[in-house]
KELUM-398995 format. One line per field, with one value per residue (C-alpha): residue number from 1; residue in one letter; x negated, y negated, z. Coordinates in nm, 3 decimals. Example, Ala and Ser with C-alpha at 12.3 -4.5 7.8 and 13.67 -1.06 7.14 Angstrom:
2
n	c(1 2)
res	c(A S)
X	c(-1.230 -1.367)
Y	c(0.450 0.106)
Z	c(0.780 0.714)
This chain:
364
n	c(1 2 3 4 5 6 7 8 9 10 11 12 13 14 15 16 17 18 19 20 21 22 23 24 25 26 27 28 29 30 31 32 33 34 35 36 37 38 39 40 41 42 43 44 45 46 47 48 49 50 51 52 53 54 55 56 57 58 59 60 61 62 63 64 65 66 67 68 69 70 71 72 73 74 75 76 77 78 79 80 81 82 83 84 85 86 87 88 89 90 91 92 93 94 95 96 97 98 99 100 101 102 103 104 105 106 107 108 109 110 111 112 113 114 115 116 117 118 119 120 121 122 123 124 125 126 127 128 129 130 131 132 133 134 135 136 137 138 139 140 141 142 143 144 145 146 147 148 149 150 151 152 153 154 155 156 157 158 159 160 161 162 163 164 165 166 167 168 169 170 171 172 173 174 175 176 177 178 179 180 181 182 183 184 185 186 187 188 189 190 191 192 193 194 195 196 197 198 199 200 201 202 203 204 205 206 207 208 209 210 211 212 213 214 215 216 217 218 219 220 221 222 223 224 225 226 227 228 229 230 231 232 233 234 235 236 237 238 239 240 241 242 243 244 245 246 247 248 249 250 251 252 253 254 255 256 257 258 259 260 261 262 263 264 265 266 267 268 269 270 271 272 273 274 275 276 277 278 279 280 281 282 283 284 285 286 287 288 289 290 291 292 293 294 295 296 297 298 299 300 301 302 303 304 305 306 307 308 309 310 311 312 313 314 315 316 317 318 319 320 321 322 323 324 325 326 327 328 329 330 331 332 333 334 335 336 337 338 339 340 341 342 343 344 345 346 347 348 349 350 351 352 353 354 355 356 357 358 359 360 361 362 363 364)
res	c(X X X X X X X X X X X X X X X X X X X X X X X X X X X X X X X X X X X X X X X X X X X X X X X X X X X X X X X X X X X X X X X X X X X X X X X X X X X X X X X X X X X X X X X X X X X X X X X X X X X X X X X X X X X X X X X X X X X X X X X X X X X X X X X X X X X X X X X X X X X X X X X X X X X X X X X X X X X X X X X X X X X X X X X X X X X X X X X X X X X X X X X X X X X X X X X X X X X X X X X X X X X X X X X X X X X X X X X X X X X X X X X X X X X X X X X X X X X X X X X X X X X X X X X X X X X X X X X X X X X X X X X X X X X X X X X X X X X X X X X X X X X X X X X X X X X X X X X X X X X X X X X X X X X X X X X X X X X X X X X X X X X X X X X X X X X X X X X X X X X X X X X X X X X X X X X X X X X X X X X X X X X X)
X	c(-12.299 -12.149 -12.373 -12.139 -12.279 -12.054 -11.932 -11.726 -11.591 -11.459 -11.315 -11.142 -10.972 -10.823 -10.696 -10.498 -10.210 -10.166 -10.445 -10.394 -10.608 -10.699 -10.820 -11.015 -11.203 -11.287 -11.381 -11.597 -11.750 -11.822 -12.022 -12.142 -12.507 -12.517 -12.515 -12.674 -12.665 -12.413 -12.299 -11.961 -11.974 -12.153 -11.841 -11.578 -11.429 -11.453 -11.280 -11.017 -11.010 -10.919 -10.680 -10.518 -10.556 -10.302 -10.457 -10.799 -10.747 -10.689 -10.950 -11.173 -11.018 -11.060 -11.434 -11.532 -11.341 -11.538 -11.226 -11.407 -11.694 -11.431 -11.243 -11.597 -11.701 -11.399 -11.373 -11.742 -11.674 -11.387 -11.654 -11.533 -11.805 -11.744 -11.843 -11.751 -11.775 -12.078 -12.273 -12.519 -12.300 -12.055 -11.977 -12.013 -11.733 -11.465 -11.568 -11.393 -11.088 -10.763 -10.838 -11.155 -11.135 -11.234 -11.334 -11.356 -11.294 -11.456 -11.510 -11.726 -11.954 -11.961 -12.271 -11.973 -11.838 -12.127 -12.087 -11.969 -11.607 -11.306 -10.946 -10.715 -10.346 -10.006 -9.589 -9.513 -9.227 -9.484 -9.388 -9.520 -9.660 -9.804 -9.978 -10.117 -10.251 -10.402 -10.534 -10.751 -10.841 -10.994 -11.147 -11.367 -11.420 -11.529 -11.773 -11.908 -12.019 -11.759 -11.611 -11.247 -11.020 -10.711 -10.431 -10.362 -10.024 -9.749 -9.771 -10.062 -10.262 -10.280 -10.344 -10.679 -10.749 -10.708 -10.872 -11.145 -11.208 -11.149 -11.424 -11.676 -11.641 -11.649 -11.330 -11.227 -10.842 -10.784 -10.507 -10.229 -10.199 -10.472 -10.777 -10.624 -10.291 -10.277 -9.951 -9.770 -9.834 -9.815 -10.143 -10.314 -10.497 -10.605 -10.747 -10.956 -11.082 -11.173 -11.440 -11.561 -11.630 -11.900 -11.547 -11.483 -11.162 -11.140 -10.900 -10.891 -10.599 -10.699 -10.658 -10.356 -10.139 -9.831 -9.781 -9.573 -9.430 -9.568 -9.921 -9.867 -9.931 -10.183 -10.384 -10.438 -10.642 -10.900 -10.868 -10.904 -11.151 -11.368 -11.386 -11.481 -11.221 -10.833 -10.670 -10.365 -10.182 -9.782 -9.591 -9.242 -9.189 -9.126 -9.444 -9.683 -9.946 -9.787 -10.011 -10.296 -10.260 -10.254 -10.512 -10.734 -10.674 -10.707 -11.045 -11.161 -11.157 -11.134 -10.784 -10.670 -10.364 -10.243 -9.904 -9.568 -9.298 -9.095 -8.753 -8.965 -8.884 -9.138 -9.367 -9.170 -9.455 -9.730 -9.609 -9.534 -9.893 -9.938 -9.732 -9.835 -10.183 -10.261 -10.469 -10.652 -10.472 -10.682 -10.563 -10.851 -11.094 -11.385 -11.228 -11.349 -11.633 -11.729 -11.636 -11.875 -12.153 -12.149 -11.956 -12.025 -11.912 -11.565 -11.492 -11.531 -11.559 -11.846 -12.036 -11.866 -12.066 -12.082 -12.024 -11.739 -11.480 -11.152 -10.832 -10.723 -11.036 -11.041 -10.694 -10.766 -11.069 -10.814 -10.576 -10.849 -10.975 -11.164 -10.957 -10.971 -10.682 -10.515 -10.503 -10.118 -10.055 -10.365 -10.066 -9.798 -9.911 -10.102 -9.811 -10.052 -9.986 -10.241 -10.415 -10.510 -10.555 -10.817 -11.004 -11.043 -11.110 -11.394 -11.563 -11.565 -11.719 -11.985 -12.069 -12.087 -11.802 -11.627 -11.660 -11.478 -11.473 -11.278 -10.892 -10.826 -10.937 -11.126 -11.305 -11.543)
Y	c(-4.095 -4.378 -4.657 -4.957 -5.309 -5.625 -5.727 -5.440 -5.410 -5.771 -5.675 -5.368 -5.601 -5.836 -5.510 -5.363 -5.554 -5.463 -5.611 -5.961 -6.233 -6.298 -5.927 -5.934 -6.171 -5.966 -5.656 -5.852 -6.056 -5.741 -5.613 -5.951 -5.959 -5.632 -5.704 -5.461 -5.019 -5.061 -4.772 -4.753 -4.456 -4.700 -4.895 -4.652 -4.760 -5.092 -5.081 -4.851 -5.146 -5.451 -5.220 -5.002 -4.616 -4.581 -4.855 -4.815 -4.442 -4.562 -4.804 -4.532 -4.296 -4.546 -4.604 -4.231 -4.164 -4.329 -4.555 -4.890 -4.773 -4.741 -5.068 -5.250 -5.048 -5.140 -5.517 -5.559 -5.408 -5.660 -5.931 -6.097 -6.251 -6.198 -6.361 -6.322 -6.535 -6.449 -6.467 -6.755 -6.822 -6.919 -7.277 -7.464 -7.728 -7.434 -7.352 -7.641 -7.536 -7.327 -6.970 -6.985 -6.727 -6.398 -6.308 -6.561 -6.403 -6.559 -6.523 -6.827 -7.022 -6.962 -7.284 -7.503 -7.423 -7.650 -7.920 -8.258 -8.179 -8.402 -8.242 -8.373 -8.299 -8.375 -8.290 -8.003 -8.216 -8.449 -8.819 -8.967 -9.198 -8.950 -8.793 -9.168 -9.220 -8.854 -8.846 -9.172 -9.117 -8.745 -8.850 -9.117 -8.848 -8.553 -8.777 -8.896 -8.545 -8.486 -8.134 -8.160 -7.882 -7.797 -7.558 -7.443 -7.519 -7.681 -8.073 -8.272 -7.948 -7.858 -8.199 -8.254 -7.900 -7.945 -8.327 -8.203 -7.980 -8.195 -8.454 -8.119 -8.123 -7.855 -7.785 -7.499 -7.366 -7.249 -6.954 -6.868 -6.475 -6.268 -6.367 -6.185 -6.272 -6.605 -6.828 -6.971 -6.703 -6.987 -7.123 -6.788 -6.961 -7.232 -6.976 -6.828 -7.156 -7.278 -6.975 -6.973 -7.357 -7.306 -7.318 -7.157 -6.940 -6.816 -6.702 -6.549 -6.294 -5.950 -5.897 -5.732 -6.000 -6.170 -6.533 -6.573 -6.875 -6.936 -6.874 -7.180 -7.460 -7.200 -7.218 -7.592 -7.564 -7.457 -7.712 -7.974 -7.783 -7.782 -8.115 -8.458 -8.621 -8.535 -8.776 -8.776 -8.911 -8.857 -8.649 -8.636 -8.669 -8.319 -8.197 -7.927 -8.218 -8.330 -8.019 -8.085 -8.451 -8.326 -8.086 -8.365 -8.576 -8.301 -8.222 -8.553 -8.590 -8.875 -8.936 -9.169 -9.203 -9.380 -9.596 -9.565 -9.723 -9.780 -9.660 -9.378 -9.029 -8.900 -9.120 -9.129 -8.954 -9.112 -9.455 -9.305 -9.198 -9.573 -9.732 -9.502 -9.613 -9.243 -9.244 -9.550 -9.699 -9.643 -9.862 -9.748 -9.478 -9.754 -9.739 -9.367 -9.398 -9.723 -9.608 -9.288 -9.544 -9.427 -9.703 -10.083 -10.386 -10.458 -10.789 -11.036 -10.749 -10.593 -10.294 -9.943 -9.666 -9.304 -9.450 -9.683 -9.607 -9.472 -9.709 -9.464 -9.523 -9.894 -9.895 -9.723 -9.996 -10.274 -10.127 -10.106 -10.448 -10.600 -10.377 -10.081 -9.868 -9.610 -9.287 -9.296 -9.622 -9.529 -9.288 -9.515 -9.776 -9.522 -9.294 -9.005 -8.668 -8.537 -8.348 -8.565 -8.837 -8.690 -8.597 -8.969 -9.057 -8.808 -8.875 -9.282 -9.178 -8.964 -9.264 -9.452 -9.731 -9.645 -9.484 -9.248 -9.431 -9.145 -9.035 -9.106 -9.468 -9.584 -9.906 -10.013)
Z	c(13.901 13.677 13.605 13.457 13.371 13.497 13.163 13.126 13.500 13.399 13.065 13.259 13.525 13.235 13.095 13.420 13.427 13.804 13.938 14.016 13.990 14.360 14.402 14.006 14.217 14.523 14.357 14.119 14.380 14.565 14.233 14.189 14.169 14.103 13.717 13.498 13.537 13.861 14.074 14.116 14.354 14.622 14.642 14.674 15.011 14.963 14.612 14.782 15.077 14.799 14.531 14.810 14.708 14.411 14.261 14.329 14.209 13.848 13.853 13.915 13.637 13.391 13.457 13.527 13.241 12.952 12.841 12.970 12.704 12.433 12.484 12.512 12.252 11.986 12.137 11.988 11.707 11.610 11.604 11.912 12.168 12.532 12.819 13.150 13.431 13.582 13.248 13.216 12.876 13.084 13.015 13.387 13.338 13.353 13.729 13.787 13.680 13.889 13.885 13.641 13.397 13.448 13.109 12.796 12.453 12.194 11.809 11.639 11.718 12.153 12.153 12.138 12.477 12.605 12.259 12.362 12.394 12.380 12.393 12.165 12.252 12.212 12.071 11.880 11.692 11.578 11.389 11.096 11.379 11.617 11.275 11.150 11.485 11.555 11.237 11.320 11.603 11.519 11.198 11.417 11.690 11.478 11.201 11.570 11.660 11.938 11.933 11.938 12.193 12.116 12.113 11.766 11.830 11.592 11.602 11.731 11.755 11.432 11.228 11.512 11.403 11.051 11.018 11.192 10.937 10.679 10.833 10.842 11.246 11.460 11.669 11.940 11.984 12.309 12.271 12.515 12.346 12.302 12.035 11.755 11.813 11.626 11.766 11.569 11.298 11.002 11.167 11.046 10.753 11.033 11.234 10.985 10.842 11.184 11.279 10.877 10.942 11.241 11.516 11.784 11.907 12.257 12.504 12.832 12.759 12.622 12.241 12.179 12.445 12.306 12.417 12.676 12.786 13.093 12.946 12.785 13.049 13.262 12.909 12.905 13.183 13.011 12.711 12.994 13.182 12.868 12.770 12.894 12.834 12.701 12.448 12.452 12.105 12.118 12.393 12.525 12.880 12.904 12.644 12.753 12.730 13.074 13.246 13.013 13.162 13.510 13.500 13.357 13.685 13.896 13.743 13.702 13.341 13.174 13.055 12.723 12.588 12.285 12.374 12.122 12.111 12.407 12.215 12.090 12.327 12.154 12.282 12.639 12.800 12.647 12.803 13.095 13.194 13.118 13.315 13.621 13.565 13.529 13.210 13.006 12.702 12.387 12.054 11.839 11.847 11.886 12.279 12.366 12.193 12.391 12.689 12.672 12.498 12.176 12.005 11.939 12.151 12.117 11.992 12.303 12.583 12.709 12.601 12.858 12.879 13.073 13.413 13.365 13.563 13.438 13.477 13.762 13.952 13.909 14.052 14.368 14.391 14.380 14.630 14.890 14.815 15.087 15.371 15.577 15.376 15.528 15.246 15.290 15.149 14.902 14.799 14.759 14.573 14.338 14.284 14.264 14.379 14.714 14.533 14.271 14.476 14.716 14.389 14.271 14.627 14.623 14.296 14.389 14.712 14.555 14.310 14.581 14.497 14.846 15.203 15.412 15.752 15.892 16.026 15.632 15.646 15.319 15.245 14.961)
């Protein structure tokens, strides 16, 4: 009989290529609580019932045949952490996310999964304005004890990465390739001086994975999904901070972005998000660290803390006014998308700012 644990029935699924993600979840659902010293053998037919019987047949070789024990095995050995999504190390704000992730690979420090997290994203092709400004803003952050998320990547990425560092903060890089597969390679020496300074690397891609482009925008939403909020410093209209952006709205994260010039098309989607009154515009650091009460009073305003609500929220408030508003033109005059919509609509419900009166009619 083969008696498996549920950490490495979840490493083998992120390591058959050929199991998708929807059945990774019914198999391990179907193991699920069955944690620690599991039979396999019990669940034969069922496992046969969710892979279909070519499939399910090399599932089944590859546990009987000791190989799971060797990949766990050398995995371990590489000093990388894992923690899969059962685990109680399994940082709660990423079951919010699309298609959680099955496993998380890890090497640092994994305690910063649940840190106070802000993601800190932006262009590739970054300015000597979209540096002055990131730089600011992550210096303030970090010395303020915020861990700051990002994606190791070129441009805005790598200066919150490296200032950070610099400041003696603790930062994470999410990685669209597998843990030891550092993208771009020049950010190598990053890499390294991010876990040897208390950091934190992780990824849910097996080591060994080349990036790929489409892992690209399916990674950030875990950077979002980490963090409370997602700054957002300089992006084009077309930047991979757009998903990060929309994942934050869909998760109901708090969303800042820093405004640019309006000539500036590197800065195109930055004032963009503004001007749909998708995400709150932040001029100094002093605003984010207000608006989650851990900064001073700015100068003639009022003190913000947790609970204030974002500039998307407070929009939705003023469109219902005093009325009974239909969720249609809720939808118009927001210009949000469905699905992001009935997420604001939910969360202002649940604090209590509005009511559902029913056939989509909403009133404060």
């Amino acid at each position: 009989m083969s008696k498996y644990t549920l950490d490495k029935l979840c490493l083998l699924c992120t390591y058959m290529d050929e199991i998708g993600y929807k059945k990774q979840r019914l198999l391990l659902d179907l193991f699920y609580p069955h944690v620690d010293d599991l039979d396999i053998e019990k669940f034969i037919p069922k496992i046969n019932k969710i892979l279909g019987q070519d499939l399910a047949s090399s599932f089944l070789d590859m546990v009987r045949s000791g190989a799971v024990d060797n990949m766990y095995k050398n995995i371990l050995g590489s000093d990388i952490v894992l923690i899969n999504m059962y685990s109680d190390k399994y940082p709660s704000t990423l079951a919010d996310v699309d298609n959680p992730p099955i496993m998380l690979y890890c090497r640092g420090d994994i305690d910063l999964l649940t840190s106070k997290c802000i993601a800190v994203v932006g262009t590739r092709r970054i300015t000597r304005y979209g540096r002055d400004v990131t730089t600011k803003f992550v210096e303030t952050l970090s010395r303020a004890g915020y861990t700051i998320v990002s994606g190791l990547a070129d441009g805005v990425d790598s200066v919150a990465h490296t200032v950070t560092l610099d400041n003696g903060g603790k930062t994470i890089a999410v990685f669209a390739s597998g843990i030891n597969v550092i993208y771009p390679a020049t950010n190598t020496l990053l890499a390294k001086r991010i876990v040897e300074s208390g950091g934190l690397l992780v990824s849910e891609y097996k080591p060994g994975c080349e990036p790929k482009a489409y892992q690209f925008p399916i990674r950030n939403r875990i950077i979002a999904g980490l963090s409370r909020g997602v700054l957002i410093t300089e992006a084009t209209l077309k930047s991979g901070s757009m998903h990060t952006k929309k994942y934050a709205l869909e998760y109901g994260r708090d969303l800042f972005v820093v405004p640019g010039r309006i000539t500036d098309i590197y800065s195109a989607g930055c004032n963009e998000i503004i001007h749909s009154l998708q995400g709150a515009m932040v001029l100094d650091p002093v605003d984010i660290l207000e608006a989650y009460g851990d900064g001073p009073v700015a100068s003639g305003g009022v003190t913000k803390n947790v609970e204030q609500l974002s500039i998307v929220e407070q929009n939705i408030l003023d469109i219902i006014g005093q009325d009974d508003v239909h969720i249609n033109e809720i939808a118009q005059k927001s210009g949000l998308e469905p699905k992001d919509l009935m997420t604001q609509l939910m969360r202002l419900e649940l604090k209590g700012y509005i009511k559902s009166l029913g056939n989509n009619i909403y009133s404060k």
